[in-house]
N, C-alpha and C positions, 0 to 999 in steps of 0.2 A: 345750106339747108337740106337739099337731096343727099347729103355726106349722113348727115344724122339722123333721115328717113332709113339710109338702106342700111347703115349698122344697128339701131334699131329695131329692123323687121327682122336681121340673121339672127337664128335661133342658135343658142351658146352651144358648142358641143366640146369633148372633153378630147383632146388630140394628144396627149399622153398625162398620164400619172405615176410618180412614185411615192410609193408609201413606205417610209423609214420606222423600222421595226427600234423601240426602246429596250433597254435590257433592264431599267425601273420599272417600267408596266409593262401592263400586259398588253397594252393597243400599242399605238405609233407614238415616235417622237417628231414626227412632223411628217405633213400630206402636203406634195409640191400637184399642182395640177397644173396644165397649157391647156389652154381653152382657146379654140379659131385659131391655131397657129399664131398668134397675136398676144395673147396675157398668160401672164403666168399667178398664181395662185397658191398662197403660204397659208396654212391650217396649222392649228396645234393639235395636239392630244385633246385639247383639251374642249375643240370644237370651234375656238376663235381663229379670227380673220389676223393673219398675222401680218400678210402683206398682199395689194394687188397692186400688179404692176406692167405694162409692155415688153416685152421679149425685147427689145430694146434698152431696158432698164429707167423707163419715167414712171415713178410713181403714180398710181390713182389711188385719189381719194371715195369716197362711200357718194358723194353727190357727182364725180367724175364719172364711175360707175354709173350713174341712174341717167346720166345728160347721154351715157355709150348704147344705151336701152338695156343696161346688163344689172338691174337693181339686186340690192343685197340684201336679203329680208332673216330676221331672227327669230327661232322661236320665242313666244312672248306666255303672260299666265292663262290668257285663253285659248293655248293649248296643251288640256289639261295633263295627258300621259307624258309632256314631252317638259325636261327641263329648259326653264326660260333662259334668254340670254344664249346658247347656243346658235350655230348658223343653221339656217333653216333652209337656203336655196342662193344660188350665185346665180340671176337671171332665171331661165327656167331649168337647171340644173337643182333637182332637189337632192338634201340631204338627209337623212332619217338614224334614226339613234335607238337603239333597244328601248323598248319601255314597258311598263305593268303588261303589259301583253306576251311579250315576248319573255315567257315562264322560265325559262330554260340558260337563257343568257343573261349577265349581267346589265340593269337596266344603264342607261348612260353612254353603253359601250358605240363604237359607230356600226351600224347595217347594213350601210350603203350610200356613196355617192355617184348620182347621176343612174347609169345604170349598169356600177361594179355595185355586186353583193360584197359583204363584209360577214365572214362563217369565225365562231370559235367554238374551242373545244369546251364540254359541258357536261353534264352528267351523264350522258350516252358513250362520252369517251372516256371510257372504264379507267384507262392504262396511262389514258396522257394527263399533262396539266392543263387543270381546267381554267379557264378562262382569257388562255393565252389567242393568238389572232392563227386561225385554222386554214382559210383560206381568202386571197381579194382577187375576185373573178376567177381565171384559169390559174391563177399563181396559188401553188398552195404550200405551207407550211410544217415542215416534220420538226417537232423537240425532243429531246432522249426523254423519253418515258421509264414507267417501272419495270421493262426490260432490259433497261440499258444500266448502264454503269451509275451507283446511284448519286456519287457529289457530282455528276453532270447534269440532274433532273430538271426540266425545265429550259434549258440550252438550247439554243437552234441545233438543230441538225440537217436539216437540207430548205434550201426554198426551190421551189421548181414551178417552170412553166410561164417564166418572164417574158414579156414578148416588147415591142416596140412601144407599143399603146398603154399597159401597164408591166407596173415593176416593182419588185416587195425588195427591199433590201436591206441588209444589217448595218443600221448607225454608226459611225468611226466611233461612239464612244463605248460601241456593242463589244468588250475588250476581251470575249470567246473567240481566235480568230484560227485557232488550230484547225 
């Protein structure tokens, strides 16, 4: 019973992420999270819970989760700006997703989880493709622009500033690999 008091009281923190860049869209083709050294955590593009699991590899399930004090909550239709059915927060780990507010960006797209911001490119950036993923935290994202060569437009061209804790990286089936 003290086992499930004291995981419980620890508050979730995010001990590395990678964010796997799609070469179909313009966001990710999948957000891996480790949370406490302990779970690992599978996101889609799409905003769904694809797997949570122990760094050991035992699945949890959504009522596993809530018995660990790490509940998985959704947005639902009383919250109005935000599409229902996406994940809304892994414990107190929130996630937040462009919405009517945020003018500029595509609404839907991700803004941020826990506390990595999630930046694209928008009508302010004149030269590049717009809507692609600009920056997740200190990791930020360069595509061949309308400077560059133009059947490369849209293309990664550099990701910089990966660290241990976060990490943007191109999908094996990202098939630009020159």
């Amino acid at each position: 019973m003290a086992f499930c008091f004291a995981t419980a009281a620890q508050a979730q923190s995010i001990t590395k992420a990678r964010f796997i860049l799609s070469r179909d869209y313009n966001s990710f083709r999948a957000i891996e999270l480790e949370l406490n050294n302990q779970y690992l955590v599978g996101i889609s593009s799409d905003g769904d819970l694809e797997y949570f699991e122990t760094l050991t590899g035992d699945e949890l399930f959504e009522g596993d989760c809530e018995r660990q004090g790490i509940p998985i909550k959704y947005y639902t239709t009383f919250d109005i700006h935000d599409i229902p059915g996406r994940l809304k927060s892994i414990g107190n780990i929130k996630i937040s997703y462009n919405n009517t507010f945020d003018i500029h960006d595509v609404k839907g797209t991700l803004k941020s989880i826990g506390n990595i911001p999630i930046k694209y490119y928008n009508t302010f950036d004149i030269h590049d493709p717009k809507g692609k993923v600009k920056s997740v935290g200190n990791v930020s994202i360069k595509y061949f622009n309308t400077f560059d060569i133009n059947r490369k437009f849209g293309e990664i061209k550099s990701i910089a500033g990966n660290s241990s804790r976060v990490s943007v990286i191109r999908g094996r089936r990202y098939n630009n690999w020159d």
